[in-house]
N, C-alpha and C positions, 0 to 999 in steps of 0.2 A: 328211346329217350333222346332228346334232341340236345347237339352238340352244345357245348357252352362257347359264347362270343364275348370277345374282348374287343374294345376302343381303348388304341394307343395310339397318343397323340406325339406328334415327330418318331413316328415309328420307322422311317425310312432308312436309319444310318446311327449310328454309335450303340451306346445301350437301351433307346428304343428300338433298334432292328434285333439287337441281340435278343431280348425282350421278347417279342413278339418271333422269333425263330423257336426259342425254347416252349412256346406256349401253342405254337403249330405244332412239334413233337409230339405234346402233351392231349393230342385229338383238337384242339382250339381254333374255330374261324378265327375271321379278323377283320376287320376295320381300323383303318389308321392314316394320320394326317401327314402330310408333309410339307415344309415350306416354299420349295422352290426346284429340287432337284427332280423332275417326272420322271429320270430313268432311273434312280435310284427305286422309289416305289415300285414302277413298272417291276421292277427288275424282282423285288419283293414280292411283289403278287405271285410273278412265274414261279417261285422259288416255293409259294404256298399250292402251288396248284400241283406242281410236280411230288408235294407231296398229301396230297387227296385230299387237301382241305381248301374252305374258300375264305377268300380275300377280297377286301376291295379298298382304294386309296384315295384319299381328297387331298383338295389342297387348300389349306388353311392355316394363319397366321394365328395362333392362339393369342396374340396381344390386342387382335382388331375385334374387339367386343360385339359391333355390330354384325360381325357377320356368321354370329355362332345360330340365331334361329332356321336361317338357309341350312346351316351344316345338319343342326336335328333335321329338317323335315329331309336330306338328303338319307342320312342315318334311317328314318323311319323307312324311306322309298326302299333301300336295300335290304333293311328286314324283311321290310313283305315281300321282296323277290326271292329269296329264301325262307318264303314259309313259317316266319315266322315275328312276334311282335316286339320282342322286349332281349336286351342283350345282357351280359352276367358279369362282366368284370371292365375296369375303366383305367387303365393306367395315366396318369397327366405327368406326360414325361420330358413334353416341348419344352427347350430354357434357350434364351442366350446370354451371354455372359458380360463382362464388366469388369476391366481392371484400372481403375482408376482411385486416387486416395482421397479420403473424406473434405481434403482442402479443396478440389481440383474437379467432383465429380457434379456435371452439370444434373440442374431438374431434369433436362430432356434427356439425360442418360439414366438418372434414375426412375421417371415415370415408364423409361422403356423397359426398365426391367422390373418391375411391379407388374406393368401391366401382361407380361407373359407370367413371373413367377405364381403371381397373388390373384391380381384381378380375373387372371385369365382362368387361374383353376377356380375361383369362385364360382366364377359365371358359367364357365363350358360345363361345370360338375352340376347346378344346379338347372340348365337348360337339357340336361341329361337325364336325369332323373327319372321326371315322367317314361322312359322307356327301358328303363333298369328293372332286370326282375328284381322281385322281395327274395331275399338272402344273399346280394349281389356283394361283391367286391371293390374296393376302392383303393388304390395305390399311387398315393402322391409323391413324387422324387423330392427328396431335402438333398443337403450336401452337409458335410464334414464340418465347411465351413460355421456352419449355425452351430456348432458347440465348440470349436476352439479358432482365434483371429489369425488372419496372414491379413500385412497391411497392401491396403488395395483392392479389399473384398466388402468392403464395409456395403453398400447398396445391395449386393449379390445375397454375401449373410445373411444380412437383415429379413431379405426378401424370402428367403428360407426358413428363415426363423418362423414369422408368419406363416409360412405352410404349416410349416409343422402345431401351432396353435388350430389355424382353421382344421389341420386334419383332427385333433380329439373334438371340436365342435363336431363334425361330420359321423363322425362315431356315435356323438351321444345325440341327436339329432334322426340319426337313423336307423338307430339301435333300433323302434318300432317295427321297422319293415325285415328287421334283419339282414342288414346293409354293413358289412364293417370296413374301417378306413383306419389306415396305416401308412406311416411316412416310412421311407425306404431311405437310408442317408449314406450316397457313396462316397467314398474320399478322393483321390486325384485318381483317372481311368488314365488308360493311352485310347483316346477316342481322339478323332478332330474337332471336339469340343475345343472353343479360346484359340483356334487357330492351331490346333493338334500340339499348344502348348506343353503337355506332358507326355505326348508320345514323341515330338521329331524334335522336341528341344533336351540333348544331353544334361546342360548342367539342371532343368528343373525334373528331371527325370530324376538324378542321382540326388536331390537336393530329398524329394518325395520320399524315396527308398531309404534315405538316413534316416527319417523320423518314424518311420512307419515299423511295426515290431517283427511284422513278418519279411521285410527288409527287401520290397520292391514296391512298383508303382502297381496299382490294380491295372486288371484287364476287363474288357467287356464280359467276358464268360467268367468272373466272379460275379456280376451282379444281375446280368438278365436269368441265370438259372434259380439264384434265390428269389428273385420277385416272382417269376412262375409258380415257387415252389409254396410263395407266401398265399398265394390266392386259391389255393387250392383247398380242396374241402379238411386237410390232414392238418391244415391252420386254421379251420374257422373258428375259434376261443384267441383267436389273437387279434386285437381291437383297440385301436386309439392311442398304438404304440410309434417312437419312433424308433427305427431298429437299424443301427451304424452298420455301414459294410466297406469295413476300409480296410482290412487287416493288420488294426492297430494301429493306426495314425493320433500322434502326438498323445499319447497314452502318458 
């Protein structure tokens, strides 16, 4: 039986590296994008290889729409170097961030981030497809933020929110093939997401931990171990959901 492959996008570093480590454990090739940092990927692939499984990294701006047809047919090339046609799970995990308030937040700050949060999973997800097996998986990132406000988030939220809509479209849409899609929504991480915002800055570190019930900030290995664990066959009845991983935040 042939291994199952995931496409994670910004899989190089924060909770897509995490991500995509947990899903190498779990027997899983891989495929995954990265923005700008080559040794970080590099650095990923070896890290897949030393443990028996295969890897391979692009570099792609999930916001630049046009350049997602070059990515499939790159994606198709590296299937059939591995024998094989069609890949089983798709994480769209690439974001960047925005803190700016609803007075002050320019169009060319909010088209920037639509066009990775929204546009960009629309379009990568549906320029994918054709090479997804039937009963594949789909794992869109939300955040915290799309269900409760911190002011300064309003473009970022938003943009979230909208996943999380497109993700039950994507569910009931692809229910036929048996495809199911679930949004994943984590609350403040210590990654170098936002300029490692919540990991190197004290007071929004301890500001996180007061609101939060389990009374610190997440870490990457709360959330790349549950998204592995979502796409696995032991959750396939779980569908069109979106599922908080924050340990309690603003509860």
């Amino acid at each position: 039986m042939a291994n199952k492959i995931a496409i994670i996008t910004g899989g190089s570093r924060g909770l897509g590296r995490n991500t995509a480590i947990n899903l190498l454990k779990r027997g899983v090739d891989l495929l995954f994008t990265y923005r700008a940092n080559q040794k970080e990927a590099e650095s990923l692939v070896r890290e897949a290889e030393s443990m028996g499984r295969k890897a391979a990294a692009f570099p792609l701006d999930t916001g630049e729409i046009h350049r997602f047809d070059g990515f499939a047919a790159e994606v198709r090339k590296t299937l059939a170097d591995w024998g094989v046609e069609r890949f089983d799970y798709l994480v769209n995990n690439a974001g960047n961030s925005l803190h700016a308030s609803l007075a002050e937040t320019t169009e060319a700050q909010f088209d920037a981030v639509f066009s990775v949060h929204v546009k960009g999973v629309y379009f990568l997800t549906q320029k994918l497809l054709p090479l997804m097996n039937d009963g594949g998986r789909i794992v869109n990132i939300s955040s915290g933020l799309a269900r409760f406000a911190l002011p300064g988030s309003s473009a970022y939220g938003a943009a979230k929110g909208a996943v999380e809509v497109l993700t039950r479209y994507m569910a009931k849409e692809l229910g036929p093939r048996r495809i199911t899609a679930n949004a994943v929504a984590p609350g403040a991480i210590e990654t170098d997401f936002s300029g490692g915002m919540v990991r190197d800055n004290p007071e929004a570190n301890k500001m996180v931990a007061g609101f939060t019930a389990l009374g610190r900030a997440g870490v990457p290995d709360d959330i790349g171990p549950m998204i592995a664990a979502l796409l696995s066959d032991e959750n396939r009845w779980v569908n069109g959901q979106r599922i908080e991983v924050s340990g309690g935040m603003a509860l």
